[in-house]
C-alpha positions as CSV (number, residue, x, y, z in Angstrom):
1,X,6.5,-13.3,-1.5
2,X,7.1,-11.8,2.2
3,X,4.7,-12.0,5.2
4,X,2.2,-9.5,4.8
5,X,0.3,-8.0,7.8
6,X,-3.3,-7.1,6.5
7,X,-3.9,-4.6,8.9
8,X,-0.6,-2.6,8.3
9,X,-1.5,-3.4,4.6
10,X,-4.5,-1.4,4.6
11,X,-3.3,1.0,6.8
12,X,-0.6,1.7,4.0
13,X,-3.0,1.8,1.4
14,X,-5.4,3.9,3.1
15,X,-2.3,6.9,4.0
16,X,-1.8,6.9,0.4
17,X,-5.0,7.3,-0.7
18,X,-5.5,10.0,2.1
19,X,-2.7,11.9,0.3
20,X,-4.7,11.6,-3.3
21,X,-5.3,15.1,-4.2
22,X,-3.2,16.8,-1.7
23,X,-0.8,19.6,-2.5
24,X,2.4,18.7,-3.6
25,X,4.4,19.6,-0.7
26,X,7.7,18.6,-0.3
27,X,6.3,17.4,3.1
28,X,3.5,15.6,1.0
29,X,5.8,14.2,-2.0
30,X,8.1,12.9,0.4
31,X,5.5,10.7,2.3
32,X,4.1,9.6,-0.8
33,X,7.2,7.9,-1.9
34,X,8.1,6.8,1.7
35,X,4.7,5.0,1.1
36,X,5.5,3.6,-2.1
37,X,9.2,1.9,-1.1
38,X,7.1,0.6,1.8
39,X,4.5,-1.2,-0.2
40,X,7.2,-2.2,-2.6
41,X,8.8,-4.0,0.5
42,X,6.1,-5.5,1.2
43,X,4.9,-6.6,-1.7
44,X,8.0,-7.7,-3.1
45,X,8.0,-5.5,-6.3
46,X,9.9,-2.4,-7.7
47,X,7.7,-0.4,-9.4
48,X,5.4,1.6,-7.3
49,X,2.5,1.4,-9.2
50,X,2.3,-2.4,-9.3
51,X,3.0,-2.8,-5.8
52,X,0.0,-0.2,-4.9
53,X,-1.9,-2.4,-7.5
54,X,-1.0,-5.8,-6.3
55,X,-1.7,-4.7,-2.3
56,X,-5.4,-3.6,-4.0
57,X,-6.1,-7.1,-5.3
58,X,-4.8,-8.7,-1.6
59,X,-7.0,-6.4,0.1
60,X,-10.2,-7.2,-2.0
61,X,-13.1,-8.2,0.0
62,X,-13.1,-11.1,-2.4
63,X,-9.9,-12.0,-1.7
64,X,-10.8,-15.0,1.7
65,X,-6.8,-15.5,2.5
66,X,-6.2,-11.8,3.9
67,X,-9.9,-10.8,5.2
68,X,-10.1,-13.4,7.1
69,X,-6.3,-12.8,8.9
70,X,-7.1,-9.5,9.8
């Protein structure tokens, strides 16, 4: 699995969830997906939804390894 920055982590998360609901620009679209090869990277993982899924469970405030780095 790749290094993973929990700050830039959640900060990936959070654009994504910012742009929940938003119109679907082509502005908007475009980010989203920019987003979602970016937390594929990261994670290590092709399919967008798993990635988004799999940063999720790192970034649970159960989860000791990445609260405590950040």
């Amino acid at each position: 699995m790749p290094l993973i920055n929990p700050s830039e982590l959640r900060r990936l998360v959070a654009a994504l969830d910012a742009l929940e609901g938003s119109p679907g620009s082509e502005e908007t679209l475009r980010r989203r997906e920019d987003l979602h090869y970016t937390l594929c990277v990261s994670m290590g993982i092709r399919e967008p939804a798993q990635a988004v899924e799999q940063a999720r469970r790192l970034l649970a405030p159960g989860r000791d390894s990445l609260s405590a780095a950040a």
